[in-house]
C-alpha positions in Angstrom: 11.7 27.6 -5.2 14.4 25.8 -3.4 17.0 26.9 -1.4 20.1 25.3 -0.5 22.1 26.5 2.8 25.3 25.0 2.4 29.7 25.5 2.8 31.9 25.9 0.2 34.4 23.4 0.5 31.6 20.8 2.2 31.5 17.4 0.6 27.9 17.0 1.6 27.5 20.2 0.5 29.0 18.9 -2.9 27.0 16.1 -3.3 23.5 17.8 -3.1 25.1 20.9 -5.7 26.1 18.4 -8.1 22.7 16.7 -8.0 20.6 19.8 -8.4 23.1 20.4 -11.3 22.5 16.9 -12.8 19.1 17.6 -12.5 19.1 20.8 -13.8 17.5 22.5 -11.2 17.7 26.2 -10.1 18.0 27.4 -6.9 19.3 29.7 -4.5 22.3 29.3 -3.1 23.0 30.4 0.7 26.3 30.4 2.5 25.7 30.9 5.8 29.0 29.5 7.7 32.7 28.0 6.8 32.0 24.3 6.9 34.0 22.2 10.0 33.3 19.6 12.4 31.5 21.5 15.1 30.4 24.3 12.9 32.4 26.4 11.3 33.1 29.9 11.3 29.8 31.8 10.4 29.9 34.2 7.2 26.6 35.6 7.4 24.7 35.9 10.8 21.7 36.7 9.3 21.6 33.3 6.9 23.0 31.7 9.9 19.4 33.0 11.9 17.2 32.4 8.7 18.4 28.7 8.3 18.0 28.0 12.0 14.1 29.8 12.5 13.1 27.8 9.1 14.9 24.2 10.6 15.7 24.6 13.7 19.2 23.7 13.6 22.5 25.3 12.6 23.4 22.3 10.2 24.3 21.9 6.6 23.5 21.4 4.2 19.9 22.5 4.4 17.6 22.5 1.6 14.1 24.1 1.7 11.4 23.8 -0.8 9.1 26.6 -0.6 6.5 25.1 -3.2 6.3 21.7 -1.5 6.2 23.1 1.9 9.4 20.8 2.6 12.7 21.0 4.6 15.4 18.4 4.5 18.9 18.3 6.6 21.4 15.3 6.0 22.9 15.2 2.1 21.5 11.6 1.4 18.2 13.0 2.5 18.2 15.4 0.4 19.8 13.7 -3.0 17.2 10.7 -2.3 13.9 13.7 -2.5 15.5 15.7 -5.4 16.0 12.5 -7.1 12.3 11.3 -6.5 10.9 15.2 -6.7 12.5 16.5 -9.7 13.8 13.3 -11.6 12.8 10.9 -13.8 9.9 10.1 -11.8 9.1 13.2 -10.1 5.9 15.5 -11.1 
């Protein structure tokens, strides 16, 4: 399963929702905070806790993959594994 912690409204947030939509990948979608540039407002304190006891930071977007056992921050991380995990030449 993969989850994405992400903003509404976050360009990096964007890019990695439009590639798991290219991709055609399902996942869950968690909104923890507003996006801004030291933060943002947080929505949901306990998705704000969740994100930062599975990373260890409160950054987005976040992306886990529980069946891979992996946890990316950074958007071109992120796009750059889905792409080699779940694309063309992925398993």
């Amino acid at each position: 399963m993969l989850e994405l912690y992400q903003a509404e409204g976050c360009p990096h947030s964007a890019d990695v929702r439009e590639t798991l939509t290219d991709l055609g990948i399902s996942y869950v979608n968690h909104n923890p905070r507003r996006p801004g540039n030291e933060g943002g407002d947080v929505l949901n304190e306990q998705t704000t806790e969740a994100m930062t006891n599975v990373g260890g930071e409160d950054s987005i977007p976040f992306l886990v993959d529980t069946d891979r056992e992996t946890t990316l921050y950074e958007s071109e991380a992120i796009v750059d594994y889905l792409e080699q995990q779940y694309g063309d030449g992925g398993d």
